[in-house]
N, C-alpha and C positions, 0 to 999 in steps of 0.2 A: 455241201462239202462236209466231211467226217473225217476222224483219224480210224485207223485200220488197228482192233483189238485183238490184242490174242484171245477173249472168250468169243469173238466173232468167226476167228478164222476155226478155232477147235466142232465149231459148227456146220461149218463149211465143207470142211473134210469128211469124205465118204467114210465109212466104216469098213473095217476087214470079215468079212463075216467067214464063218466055219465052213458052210454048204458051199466055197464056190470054185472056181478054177481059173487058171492064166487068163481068159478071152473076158470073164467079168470083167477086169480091172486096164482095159484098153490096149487095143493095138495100134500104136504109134510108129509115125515112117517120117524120120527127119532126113532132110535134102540140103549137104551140105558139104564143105570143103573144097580146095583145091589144090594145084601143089605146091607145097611151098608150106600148107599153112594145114594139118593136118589137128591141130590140136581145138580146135573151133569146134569140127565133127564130132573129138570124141565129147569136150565137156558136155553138149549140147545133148548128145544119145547118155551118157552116165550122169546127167540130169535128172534125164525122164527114168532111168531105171530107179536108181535114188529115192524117187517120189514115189513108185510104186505102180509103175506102168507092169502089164501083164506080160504084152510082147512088144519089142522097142525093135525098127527096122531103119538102119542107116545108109542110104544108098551114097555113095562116092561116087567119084571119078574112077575108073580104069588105075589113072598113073597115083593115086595114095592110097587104094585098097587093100596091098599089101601091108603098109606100115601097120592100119586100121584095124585089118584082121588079125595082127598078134596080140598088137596094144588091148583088143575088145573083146569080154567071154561072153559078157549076156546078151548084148544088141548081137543080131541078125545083121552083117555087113556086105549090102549088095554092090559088089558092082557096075559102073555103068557109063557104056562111050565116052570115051574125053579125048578132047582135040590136042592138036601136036604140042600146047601150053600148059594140059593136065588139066585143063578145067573141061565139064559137060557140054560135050556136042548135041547138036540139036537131033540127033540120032538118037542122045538118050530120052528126049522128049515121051514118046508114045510109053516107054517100061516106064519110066514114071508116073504116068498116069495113070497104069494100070494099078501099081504099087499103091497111090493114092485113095483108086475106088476103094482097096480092102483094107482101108484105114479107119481109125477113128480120129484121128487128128494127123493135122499136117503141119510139120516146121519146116522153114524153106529161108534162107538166108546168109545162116551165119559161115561167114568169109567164101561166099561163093566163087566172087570174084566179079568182074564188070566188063561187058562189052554190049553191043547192040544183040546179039546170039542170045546169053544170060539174059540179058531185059525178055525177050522173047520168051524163055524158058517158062520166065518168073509169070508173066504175063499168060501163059497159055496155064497155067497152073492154076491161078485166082482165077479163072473164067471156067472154068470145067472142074474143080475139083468139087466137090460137096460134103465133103467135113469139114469140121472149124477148124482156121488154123492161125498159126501163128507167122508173122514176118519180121526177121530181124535183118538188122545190119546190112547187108547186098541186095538183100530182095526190098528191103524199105531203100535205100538210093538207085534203085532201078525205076520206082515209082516217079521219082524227080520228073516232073512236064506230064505226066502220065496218071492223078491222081483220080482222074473220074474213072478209072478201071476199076477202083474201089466197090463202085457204086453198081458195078454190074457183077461181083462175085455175086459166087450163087452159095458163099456159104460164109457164116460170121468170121470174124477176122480180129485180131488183138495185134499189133502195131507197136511196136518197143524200141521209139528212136531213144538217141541220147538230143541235147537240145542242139546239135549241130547237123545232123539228122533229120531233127524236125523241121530247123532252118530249110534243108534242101528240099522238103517235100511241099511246105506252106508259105514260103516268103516269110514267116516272120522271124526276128529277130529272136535269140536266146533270151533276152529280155522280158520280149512278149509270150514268150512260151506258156509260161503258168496261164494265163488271159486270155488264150486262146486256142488251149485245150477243149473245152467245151463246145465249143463251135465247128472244131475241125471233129471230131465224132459224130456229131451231128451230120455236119457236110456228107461226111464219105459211111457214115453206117456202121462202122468200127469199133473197137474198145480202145483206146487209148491207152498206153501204158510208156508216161515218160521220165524216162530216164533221170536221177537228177540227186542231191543230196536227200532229200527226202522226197521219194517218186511220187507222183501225180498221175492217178488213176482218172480216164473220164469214159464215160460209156454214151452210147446214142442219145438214153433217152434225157439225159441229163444229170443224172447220177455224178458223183465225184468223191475222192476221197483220197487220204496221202497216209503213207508207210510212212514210219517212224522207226523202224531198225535199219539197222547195217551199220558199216565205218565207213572209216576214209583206207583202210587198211582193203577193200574191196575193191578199189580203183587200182585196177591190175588186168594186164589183157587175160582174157578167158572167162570175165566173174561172169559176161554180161553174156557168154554162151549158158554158162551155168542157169542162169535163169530163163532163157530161152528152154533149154531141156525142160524144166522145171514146169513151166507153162503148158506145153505139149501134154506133160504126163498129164497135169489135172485137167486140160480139154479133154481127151483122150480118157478118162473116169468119169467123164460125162457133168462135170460144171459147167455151167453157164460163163463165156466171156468175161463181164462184170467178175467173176465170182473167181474164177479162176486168175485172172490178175492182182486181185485183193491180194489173196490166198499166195497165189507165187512172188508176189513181193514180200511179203512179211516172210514166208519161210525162208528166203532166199537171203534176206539184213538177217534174219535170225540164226541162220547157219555162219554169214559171215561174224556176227557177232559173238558166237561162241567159239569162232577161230581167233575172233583177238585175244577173248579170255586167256585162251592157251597157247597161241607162238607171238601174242603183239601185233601191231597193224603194220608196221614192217614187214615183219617176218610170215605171215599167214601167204596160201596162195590159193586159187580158184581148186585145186587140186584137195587140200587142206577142208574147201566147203563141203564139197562133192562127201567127204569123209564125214563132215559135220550135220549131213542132212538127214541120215538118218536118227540122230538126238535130238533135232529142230522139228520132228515129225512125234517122237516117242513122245518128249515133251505134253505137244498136244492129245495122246493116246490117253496119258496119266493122266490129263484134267478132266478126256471125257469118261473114264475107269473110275474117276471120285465122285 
């Protein structure tokens, strides 16, 4: 176990170099939203743009891709089958997947929504997709009864319950969460990333280690899309699991952090990060430029 440094993470982070172009720096396809709850999608794709993803593709539902496409300039916003409730028919199944072959990373979760259809979706996704990807929120409580599906993706995976979350997927108590990080990575092959006043990173092989940024001013719906984006882009630039969770924790308190600085933990909002992450990146630029 270790705390997570800012001269670790200025390490971690790829370099921009001169020679390159958009498809260097990843092509990321996050799979998200429904109706009702549109603002999940975008934090999640202006996350990953944020960080410095090359091309960011957000596939929706049919019934909120209208909102999606005004609200969004730089993600790519697909379209795709949704049932008479606005959420992804299993129609959209096969365009997702193709979406996903020409991916570098895959995010899938956030406010999907839940029925036995979704579970399917989520589940045909982890079993055929083959980039690393991320599960948040919908796609981690669809796992609920279902957690050796883990164990048969065919591509690494990073896991970002909050501890009530994690209660639904492992049996154990919020209590025992920190205790039993370790072992549930291990179990399922995953990278663990939970959720928590100071998050608890655990990785397969035994590895662990906790972020020490962010507030209480970041407990706010939306922050926990924001860092889902966030995650995405640095899979999708080609870190490592392990590495990319460090990494997307600390920038992620770090951006909320300098939102306290300047509206208060009241007053800040996931919206405010999103704005903040580009200085929570530059930051790092200037340490590695000295």
């Amino acid at each position: 176990m270790y705390t997570i440094t800012e001269k670790e993470i200025h390490k971690l982070l790829p370099p921009r170099l001169p020679e390159t172009h958009k498809n260097d720096y990843g092509r990321v396809l996050a799979i998200c939203g429904c109706k009702g709850y549109t603002g999940a999608a975008y934090f999640a794709a202006q996350g990953a743009v944020r960080t410095g993803s090359g091309v960011v593709t957000l596939a929706v539902p049919d019934a909120i891709y209208p909102i999606l496409a005004v609200k969004l300039n730089e993600p790519v916003v697909q379209p795709m089958p949704c049932d008479s409730t606005g959420h992804f028919s299993a129609e959209a199944i096969p365009r997702l997947l193709s979406l996903a072959s020409h991916a570098d990373a895959l995010l899938i979760g956030c406010w999907l929504g839940r029925s036995p259809a979704l579970d399917e979706l989520v589940f045909t996704l982890i079993l055929h997709t083959t980039c690393p990807m991320v599960i948040d929120a919908d796609g981690i409580n669809a796992l609920a009864g279902h957690i050796h599906i883990l164990r048969e993706a065919k591509a690494s995976c990073i896991l970002t319950p909050h501890k009530g979350e994690f209660q639904r997927i492992s049996g154990k108590a919020p209590a025992q969460a920190d205790d039993y990080a370790a072992a549930f990575a291990a179990q399922t092959g995953c990278t663990l990333l939970l959720k928590s006043h100071h998050t608890l990173i655990a990785a397969p092989d035994g590895r662990q280690c906790r972020n020490q940024t962010g507030n209480a001013g970041m407990a706010k719906g939306g922050s926990g899309d924001v860092l889902a984006g966030i995650l995405l882009s640095l899979l999708g630039q080609g870190l490592k699991p392990f590495d990319a969770a460090c990494a997307g924790a600390w920038l992620h308190g770090r951006a909320g952090d300098l939102c306290a600085q300047t509206y208060g933990e009241y007053g800040m909002t996931p919206t405010d990060m999103l704005a903040a992450l580009p200085a929570a990146i530059a930051g790092l630029d200037a340490k590695r430029s000295g």
